[in-house]
VOMILO-972455 format. One record per atom (N, C-alpha, C): residue number from 1; residue in one letter; chain; x, y, z. Coordinates in steps of 0.1 Angstrom, whole numbers. Example, Ala and Ser with C-alpha at 12.3 -4.5 7.8 and 13.67 -1.06 7.14 Angstrom:
% VOMILO-972455
nr=1 | rest=A | kette=A | px=132 | py=-57 | pz=78
nr=1 | rest=A | kette=A | px=123 | py=-45 | pz=78
nr=1 | rest=A | kette=A | px=132 | py=-33 | pz=78
nr=2 | rest=S | kette=A | px=128 | py=-22 | pz=71
nr=2 | rest=S | kette=A | px=137 | py=-11 | pz=71
nr=2 | rest=S | kette=A | px=129 | py=0 | pz=79
END
This chain:
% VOMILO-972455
nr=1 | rest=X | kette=A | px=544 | py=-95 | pz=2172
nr=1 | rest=X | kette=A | px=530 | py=-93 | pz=2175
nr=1 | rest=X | kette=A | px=528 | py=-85 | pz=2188
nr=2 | rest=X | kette=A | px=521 | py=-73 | pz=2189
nr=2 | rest=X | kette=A | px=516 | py=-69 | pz=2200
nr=2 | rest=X | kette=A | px=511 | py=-76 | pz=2206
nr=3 | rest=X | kette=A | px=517 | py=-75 | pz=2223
nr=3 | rest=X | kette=A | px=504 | py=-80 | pz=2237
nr=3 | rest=X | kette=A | px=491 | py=-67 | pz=2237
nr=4 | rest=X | kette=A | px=480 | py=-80 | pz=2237
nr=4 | rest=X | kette=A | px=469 | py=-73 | pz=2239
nr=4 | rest=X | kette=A | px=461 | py=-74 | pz=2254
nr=5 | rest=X | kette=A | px=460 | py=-64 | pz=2259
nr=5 | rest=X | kette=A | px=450 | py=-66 | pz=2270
nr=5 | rest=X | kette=A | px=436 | py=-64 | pz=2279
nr=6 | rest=X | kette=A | px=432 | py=-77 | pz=2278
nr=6 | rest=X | kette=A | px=418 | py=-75 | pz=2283
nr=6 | rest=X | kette=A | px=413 | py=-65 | pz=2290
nr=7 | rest=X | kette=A | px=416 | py=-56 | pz=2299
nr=7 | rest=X | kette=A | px=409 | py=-49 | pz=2304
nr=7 | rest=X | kette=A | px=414 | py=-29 | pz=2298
nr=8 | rest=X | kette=A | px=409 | py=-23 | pz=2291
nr=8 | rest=X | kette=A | px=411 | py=-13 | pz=2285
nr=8 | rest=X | kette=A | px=413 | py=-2 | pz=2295
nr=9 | rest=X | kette=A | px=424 | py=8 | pz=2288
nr=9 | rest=X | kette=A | px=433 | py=15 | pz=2300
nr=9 | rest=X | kette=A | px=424 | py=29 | pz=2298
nr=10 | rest=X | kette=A | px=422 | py=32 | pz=2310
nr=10 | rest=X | kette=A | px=412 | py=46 | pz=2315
nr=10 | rest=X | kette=A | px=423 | py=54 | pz=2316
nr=11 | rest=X | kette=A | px=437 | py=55 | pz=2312
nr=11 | rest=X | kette=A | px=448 | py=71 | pz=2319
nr=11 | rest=X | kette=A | px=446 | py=71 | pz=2332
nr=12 | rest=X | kette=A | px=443 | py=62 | pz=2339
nr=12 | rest=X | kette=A | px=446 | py=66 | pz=2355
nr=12 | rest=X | kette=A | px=457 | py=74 | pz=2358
nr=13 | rest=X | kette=A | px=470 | py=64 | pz=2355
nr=13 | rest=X | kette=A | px=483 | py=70 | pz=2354
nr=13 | rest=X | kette=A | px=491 | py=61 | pz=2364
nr=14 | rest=X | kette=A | px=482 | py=49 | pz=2376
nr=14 | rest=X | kette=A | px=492 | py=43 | pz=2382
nr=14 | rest=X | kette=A | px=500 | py=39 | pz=2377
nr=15 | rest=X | kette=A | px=503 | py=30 | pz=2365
nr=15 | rest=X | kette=A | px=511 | py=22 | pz=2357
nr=15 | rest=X | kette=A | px=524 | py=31 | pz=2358
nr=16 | rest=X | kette=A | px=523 | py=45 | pz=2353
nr=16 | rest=X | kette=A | px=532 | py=56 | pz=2353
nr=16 | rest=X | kette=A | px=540 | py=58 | pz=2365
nr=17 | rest=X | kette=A | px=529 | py=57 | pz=2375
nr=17 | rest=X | kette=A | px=529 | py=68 | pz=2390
nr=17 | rest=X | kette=A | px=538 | py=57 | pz=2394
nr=18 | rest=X | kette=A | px=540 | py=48 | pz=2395
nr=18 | rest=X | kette=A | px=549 | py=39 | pz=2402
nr=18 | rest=X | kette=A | px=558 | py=32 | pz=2397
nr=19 | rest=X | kette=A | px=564 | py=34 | pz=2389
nr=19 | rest=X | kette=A | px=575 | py=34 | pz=2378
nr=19 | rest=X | kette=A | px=578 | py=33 | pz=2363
nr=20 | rest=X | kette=A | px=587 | py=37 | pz=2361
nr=20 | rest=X | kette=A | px=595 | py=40 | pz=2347
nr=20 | rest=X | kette=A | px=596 | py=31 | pz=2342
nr=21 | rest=X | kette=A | px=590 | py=33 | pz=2329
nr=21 | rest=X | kette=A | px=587 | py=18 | pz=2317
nr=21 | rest=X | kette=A | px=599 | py=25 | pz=2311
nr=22 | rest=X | kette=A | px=606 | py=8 | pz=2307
nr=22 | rest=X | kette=A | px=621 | py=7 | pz=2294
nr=22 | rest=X | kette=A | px=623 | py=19 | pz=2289
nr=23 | rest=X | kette=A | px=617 | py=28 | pz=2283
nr=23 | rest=X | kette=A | px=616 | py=39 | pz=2273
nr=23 | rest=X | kette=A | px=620 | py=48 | pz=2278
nr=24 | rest=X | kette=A | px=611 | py=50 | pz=2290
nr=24 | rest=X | kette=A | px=616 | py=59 | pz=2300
nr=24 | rest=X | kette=A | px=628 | py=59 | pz=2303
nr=25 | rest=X | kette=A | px=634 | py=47 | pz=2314
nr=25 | rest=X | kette=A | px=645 | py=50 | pz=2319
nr=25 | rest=X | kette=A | px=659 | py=48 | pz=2309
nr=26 | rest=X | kette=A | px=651 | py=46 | pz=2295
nr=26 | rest=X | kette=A | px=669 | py=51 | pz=2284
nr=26 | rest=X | kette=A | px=668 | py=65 | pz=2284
nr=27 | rest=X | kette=A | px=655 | py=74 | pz=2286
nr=27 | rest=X | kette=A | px=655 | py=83 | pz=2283
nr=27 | rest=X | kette=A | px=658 | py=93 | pz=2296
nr=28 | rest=X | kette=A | px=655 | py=90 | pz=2307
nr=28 | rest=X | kette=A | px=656 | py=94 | pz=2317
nr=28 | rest=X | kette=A | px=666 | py=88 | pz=2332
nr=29 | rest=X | kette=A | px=668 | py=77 | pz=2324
nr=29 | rest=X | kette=A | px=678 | py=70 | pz=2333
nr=29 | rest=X | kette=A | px=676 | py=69 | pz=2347
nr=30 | rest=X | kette=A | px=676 | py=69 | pz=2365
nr=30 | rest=X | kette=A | px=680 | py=67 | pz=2374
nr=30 | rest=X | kette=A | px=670 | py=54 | pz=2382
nr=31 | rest=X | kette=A | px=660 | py=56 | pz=2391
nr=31 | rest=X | kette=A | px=656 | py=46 | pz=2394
nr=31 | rest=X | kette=A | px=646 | py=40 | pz=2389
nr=32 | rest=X | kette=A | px=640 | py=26 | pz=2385
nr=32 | rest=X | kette=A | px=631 | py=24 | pz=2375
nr=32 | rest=X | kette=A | px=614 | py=25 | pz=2387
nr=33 | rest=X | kette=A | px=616 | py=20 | pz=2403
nr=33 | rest=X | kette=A | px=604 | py=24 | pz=2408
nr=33 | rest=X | kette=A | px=601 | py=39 | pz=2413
nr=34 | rest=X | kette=A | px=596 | py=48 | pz=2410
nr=34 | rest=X | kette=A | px=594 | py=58 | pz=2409
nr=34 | rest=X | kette=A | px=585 | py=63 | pz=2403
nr=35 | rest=X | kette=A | px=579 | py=74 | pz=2405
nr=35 | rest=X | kette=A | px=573 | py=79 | pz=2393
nr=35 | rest=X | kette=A | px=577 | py=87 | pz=2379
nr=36 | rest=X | kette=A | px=573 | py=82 | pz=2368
nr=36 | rest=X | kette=A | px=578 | py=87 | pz=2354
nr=36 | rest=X | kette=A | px=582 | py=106 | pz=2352
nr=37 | rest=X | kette=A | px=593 | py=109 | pz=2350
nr=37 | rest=X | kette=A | px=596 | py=122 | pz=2350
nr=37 | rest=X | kette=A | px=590 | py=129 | pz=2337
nr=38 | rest=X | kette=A | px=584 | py=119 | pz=2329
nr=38 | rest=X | kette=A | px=569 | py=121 | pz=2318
nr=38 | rest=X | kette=A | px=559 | py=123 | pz=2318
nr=39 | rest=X | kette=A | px=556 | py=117 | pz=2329
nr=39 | rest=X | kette=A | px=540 | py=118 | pz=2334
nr=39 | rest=X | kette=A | px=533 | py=131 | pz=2339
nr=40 | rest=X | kette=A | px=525 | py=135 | pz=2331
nr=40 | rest=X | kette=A | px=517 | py=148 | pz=2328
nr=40 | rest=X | kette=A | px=504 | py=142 | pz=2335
nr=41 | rest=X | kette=A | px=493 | py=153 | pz=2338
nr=41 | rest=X | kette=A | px=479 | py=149 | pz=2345
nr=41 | rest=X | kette=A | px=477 | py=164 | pz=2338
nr=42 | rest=X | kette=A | px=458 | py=161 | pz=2332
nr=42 | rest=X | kette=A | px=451 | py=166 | pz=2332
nr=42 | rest=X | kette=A | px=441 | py=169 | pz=2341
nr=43 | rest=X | kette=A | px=438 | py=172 | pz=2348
nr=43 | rest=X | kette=A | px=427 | py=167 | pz=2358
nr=43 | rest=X | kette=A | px=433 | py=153 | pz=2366
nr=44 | rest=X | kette=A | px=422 | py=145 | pz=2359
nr=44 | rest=X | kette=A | px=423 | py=130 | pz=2365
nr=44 | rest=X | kette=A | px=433 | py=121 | pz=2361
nr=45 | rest=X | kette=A | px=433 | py=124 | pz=2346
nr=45 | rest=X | kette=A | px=438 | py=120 | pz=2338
nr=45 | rest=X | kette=A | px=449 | py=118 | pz=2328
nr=46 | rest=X | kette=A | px=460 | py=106 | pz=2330
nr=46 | rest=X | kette=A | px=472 | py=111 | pz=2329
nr=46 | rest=X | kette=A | px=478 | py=110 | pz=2314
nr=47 | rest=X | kette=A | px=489 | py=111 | pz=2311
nr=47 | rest=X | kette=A | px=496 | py=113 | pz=2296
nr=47 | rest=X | kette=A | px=507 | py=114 | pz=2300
nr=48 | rest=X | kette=A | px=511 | py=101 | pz=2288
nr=48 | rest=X | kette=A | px=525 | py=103 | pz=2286
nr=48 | rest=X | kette=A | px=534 | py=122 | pz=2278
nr=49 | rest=X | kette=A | px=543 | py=124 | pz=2286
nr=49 | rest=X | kette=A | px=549 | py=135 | pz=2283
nr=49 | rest=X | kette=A | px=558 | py=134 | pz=2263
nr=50 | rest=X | kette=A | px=560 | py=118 | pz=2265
nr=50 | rest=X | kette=A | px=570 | py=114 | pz=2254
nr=50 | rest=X | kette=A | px=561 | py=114 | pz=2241
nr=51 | rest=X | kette=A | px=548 | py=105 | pz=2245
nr=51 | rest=X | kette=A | px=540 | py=104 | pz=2232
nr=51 | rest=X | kette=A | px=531 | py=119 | pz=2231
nr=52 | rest=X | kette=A | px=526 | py=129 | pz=2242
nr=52 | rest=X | kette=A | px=525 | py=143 | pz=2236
nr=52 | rest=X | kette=A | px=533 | py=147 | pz=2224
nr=53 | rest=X | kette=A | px=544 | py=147 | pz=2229
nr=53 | rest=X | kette=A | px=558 | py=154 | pz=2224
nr=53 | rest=X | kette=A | px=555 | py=149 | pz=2206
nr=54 | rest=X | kette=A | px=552 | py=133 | pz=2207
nr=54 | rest=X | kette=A | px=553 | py=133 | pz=2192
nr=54 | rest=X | kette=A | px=538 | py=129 | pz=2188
nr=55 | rest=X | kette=A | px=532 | py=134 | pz=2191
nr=55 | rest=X | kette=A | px=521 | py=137 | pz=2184
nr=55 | rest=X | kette=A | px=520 | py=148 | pz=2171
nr=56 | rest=X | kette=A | px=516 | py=140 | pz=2159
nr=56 | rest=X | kette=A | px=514 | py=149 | pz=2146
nr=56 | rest=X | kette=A | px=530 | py=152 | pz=2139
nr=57 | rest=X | kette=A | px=539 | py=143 | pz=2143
nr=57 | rest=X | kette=A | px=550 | py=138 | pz=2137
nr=57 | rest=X | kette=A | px=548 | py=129 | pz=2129
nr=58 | rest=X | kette=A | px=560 | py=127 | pz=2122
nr=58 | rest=X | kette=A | px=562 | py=113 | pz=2112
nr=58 | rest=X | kette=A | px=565 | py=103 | pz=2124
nr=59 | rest=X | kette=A | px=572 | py=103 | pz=2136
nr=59 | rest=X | kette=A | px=574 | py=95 | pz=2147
nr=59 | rest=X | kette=A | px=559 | py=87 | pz=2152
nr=60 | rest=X | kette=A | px=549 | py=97 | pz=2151
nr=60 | rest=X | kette=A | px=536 | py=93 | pz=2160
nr=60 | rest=X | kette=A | px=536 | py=78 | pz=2165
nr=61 | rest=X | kette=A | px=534 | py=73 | pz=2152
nr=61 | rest=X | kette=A | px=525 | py=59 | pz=2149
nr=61 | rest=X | kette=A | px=540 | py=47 | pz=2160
nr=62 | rest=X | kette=A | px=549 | py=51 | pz=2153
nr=62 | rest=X | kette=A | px=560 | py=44 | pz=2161
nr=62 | rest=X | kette=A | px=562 | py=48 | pz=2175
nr=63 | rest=X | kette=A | px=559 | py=54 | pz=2178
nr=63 | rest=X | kette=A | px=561 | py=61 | pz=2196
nr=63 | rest=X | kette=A | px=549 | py=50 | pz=2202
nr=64 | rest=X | kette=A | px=532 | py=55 | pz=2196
nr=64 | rest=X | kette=A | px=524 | py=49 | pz=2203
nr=64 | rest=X | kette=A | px=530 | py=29 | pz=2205
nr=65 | rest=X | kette=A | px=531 | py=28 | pz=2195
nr=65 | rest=X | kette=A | px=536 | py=13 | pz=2194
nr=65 | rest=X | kette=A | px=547 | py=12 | pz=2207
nr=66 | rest=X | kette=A | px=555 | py=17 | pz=2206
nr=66 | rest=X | kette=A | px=569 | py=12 | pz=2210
nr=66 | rest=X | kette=A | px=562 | py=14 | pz=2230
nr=67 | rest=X | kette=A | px=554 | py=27 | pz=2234
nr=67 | rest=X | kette=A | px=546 | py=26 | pz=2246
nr=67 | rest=X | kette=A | px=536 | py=13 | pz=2249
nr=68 | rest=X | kette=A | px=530 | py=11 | pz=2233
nr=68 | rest=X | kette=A | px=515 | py=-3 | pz=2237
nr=68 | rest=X | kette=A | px=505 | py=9 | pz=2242
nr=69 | rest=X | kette=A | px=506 | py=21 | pz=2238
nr=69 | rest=X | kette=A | px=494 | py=27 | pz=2236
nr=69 | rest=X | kette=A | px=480 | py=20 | pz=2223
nr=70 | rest=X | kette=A | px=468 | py=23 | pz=2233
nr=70 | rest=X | kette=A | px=456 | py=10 | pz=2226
nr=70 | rest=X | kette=A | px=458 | py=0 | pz=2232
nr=71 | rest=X | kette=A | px=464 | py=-5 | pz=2242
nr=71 | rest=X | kette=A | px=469 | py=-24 | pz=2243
nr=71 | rest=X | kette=A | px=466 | py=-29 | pz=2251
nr=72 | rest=X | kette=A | px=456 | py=-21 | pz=2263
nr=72 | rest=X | kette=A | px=447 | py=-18 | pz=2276
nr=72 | rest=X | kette=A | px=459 | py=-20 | pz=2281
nr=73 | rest=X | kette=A | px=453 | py=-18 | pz=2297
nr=73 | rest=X | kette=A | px=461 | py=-19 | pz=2310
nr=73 | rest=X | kette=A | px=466 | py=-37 | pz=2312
nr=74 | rest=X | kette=A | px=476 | py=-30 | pz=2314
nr=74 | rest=X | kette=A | px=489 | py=-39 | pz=2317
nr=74 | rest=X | kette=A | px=495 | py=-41 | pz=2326
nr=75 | rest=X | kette=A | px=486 | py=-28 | pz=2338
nr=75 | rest=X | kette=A | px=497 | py=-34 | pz=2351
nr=75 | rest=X | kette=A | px=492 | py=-43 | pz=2362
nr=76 | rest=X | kette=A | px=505 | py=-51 | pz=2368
nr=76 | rest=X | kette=A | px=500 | py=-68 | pz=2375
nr=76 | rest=X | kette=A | px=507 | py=-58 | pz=2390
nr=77 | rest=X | kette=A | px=494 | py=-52 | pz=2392
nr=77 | rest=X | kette=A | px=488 | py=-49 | pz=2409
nr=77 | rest=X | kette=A | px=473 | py=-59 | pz=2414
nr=78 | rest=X | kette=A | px=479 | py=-54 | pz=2428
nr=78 | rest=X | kette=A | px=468 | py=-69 | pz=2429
nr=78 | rest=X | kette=A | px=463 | py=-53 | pz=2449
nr=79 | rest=X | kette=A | px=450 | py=-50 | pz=2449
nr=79 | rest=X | kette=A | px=444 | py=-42 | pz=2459
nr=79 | rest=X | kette=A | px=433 | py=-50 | pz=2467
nr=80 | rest=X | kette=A | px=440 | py=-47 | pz=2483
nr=80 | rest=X | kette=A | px=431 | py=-54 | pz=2489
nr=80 | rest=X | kette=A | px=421 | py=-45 | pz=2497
nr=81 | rest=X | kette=A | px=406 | py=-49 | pz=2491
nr=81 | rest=X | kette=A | px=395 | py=-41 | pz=2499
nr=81 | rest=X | kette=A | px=391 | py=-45 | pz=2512
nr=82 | rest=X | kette=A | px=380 | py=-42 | pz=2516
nr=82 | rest=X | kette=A | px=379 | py=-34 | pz=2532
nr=82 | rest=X | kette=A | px=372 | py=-48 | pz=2540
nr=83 | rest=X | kette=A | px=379 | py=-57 | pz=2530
nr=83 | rest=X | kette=A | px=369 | py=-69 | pz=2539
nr=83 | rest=X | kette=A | px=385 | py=-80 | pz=2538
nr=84 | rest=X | kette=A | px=395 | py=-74 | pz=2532
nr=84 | rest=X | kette=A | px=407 | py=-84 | pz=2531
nr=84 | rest=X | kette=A | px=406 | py=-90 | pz=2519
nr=85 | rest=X | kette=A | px=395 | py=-89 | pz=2510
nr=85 | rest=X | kette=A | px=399 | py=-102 | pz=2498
nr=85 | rest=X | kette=A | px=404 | py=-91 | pz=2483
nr=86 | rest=X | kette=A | px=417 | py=-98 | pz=2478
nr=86 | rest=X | kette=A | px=425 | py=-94 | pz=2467
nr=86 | rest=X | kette=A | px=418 | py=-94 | pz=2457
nr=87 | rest=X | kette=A | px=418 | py=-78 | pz=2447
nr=87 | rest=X | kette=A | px=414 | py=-78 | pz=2437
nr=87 | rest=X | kette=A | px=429 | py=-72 | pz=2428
nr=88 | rest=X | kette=A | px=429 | py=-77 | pz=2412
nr=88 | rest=X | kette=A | px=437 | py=-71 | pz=2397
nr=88 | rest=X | kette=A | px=431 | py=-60 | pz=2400
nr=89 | rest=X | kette=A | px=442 | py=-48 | pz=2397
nr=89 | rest=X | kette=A | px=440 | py=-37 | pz=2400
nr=89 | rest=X | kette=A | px=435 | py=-36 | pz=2384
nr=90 | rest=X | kette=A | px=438 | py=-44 | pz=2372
nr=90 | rest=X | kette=A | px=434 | py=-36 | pz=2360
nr=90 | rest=X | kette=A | px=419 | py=-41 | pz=2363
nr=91 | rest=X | kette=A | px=414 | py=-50 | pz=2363
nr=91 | rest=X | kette=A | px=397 | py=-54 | pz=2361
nr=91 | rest=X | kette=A | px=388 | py=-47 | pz=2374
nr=92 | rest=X | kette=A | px=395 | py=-36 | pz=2379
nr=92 | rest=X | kette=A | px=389 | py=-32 | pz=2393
nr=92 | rest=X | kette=A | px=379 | py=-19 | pz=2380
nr=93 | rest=X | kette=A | px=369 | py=-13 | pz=2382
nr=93 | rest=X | kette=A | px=362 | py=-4 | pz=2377
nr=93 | rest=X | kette=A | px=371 | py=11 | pz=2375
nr=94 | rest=X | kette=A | px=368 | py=16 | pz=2363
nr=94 | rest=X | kette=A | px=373 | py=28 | pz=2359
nr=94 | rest=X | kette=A | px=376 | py=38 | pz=2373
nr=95 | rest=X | kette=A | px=362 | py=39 | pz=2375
nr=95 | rest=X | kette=A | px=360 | py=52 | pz=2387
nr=95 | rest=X | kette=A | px=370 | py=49 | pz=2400
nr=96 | rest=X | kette=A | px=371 | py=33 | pz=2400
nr=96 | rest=X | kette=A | px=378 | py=32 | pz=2413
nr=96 | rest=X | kette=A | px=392 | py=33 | pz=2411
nr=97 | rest=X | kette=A | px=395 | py=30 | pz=2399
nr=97 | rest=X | kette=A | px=409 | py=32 | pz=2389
nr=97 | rest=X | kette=A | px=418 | py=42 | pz=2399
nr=98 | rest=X | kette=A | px=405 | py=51 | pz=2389
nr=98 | rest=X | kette=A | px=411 | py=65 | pz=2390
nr=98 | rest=X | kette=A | px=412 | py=71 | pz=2404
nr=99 | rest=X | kette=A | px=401 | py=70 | pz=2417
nr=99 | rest=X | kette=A | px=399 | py=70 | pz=2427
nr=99 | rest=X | kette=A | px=416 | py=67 | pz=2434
nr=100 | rest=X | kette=A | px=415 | py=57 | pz=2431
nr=100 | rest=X | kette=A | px=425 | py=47 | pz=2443
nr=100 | rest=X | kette=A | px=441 | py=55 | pz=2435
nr=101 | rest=X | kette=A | px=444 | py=57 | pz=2424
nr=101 | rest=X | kette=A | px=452 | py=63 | pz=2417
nr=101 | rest=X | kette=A | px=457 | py=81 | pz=2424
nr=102 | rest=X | kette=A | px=445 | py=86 | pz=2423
nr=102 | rest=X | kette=A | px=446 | py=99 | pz=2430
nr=102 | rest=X | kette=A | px=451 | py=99 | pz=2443
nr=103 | rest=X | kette=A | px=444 | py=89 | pz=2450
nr=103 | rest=X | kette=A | px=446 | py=92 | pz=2468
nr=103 | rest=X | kette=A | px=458 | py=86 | pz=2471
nr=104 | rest=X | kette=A | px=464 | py=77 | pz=2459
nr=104 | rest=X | kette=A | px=479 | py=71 | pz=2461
nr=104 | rest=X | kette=A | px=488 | py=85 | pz=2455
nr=105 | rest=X | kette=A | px=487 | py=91 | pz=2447
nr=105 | rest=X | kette=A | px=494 | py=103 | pz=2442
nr=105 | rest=X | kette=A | px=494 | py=113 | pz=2453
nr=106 | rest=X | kette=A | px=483 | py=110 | pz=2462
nr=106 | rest=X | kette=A | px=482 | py=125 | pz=2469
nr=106 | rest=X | kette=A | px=488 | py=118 | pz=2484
nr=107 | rest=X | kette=A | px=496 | py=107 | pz=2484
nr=107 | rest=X | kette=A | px=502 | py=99 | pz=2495
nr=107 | rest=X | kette=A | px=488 | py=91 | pz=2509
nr=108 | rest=X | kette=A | px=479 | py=95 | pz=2500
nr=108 | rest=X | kette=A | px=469 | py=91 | pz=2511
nr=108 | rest=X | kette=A | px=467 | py=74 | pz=2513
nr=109 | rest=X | kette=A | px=471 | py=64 | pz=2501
nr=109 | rest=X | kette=A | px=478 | py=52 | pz=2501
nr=109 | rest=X | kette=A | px=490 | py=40 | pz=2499
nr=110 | rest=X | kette=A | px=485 | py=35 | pz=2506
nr=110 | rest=X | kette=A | px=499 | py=31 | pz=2500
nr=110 | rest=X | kette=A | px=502 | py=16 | pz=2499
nr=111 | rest=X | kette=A | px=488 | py=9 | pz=2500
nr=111 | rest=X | kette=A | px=486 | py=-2 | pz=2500
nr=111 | rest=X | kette=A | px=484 | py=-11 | pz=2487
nr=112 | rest=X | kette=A | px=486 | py=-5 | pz=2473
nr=112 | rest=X | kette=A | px=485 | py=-10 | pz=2464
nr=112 | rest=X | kette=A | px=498 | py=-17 | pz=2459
nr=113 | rest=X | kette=A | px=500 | py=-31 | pz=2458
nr=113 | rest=X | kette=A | px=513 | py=-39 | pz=2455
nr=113 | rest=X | kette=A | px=514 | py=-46 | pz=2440
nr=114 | rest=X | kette=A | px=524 | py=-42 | pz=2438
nr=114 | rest=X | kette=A | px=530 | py=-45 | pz=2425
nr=114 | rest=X | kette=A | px=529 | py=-63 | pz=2428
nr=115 | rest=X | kette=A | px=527 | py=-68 | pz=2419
nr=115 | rest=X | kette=A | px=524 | py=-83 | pz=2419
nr=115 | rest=X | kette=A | px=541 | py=-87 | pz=2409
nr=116 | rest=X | kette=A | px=551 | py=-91 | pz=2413
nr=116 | rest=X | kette=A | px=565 | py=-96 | pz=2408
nr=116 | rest=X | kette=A | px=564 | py=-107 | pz=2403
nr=117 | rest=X | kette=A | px=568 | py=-108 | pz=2386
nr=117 | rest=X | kette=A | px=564 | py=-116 | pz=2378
nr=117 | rest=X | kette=A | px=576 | py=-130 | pz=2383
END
């Protein structure tokens, strides 16, 4: 059974931007916190390099699956705003998603922590 999750994934691309999911690093192998040597941006908006690739193949349907593409945001970051109190980076608003995502890509932060299961 797929994990499903509540809050639906906007392509920010943090999830990506700060490290290499399983798939990735069989396919790319070296450090897993980094950012994904897949990870493509449109604008704002990011994509996986792997599931482009098989898009409109016989592969598709199994690629999106084996990523949890559809399955919302998944990543357990926890961002603290300008007053000190912790917010889930997934239930934080699209706009701010993407916001806080850019200015971390462009090194302008760097205060967003991975929450270790």
């Amino acid at each position: 059974m797929i994990e499903r999750f509540p809050h639906p994934c906007n392509s920010c691309g943090y999830c990506c931007l700060i490290q290499v999911c399983p798939i990735g690093l069989s396919i790319f192998g070296g450090e897993k916190y980094r950012p994904c040597p897949a990870l493509e941006w449109q604008g704002t908006q990011s994509r996986c390099g792997v599931v482009e690739k098989a898009k409109g193949t016989p592969h598709e349907e199994m690629v999106k699956q084996a990523f949890g593409i559809d399955t919302g945001c998944c990543i357990k970051a926890r961002v603290r705003d300008v007053h000190g109190n912790m917010h889930d980076f997934a239930s934080l608003p699209d706009e701010v998603k993407i916001s806080l995502t850019q200015r971390y890509k462009a090194g302008g932060i760097t205060t967003i922590q991975r929450v270790k299961k």
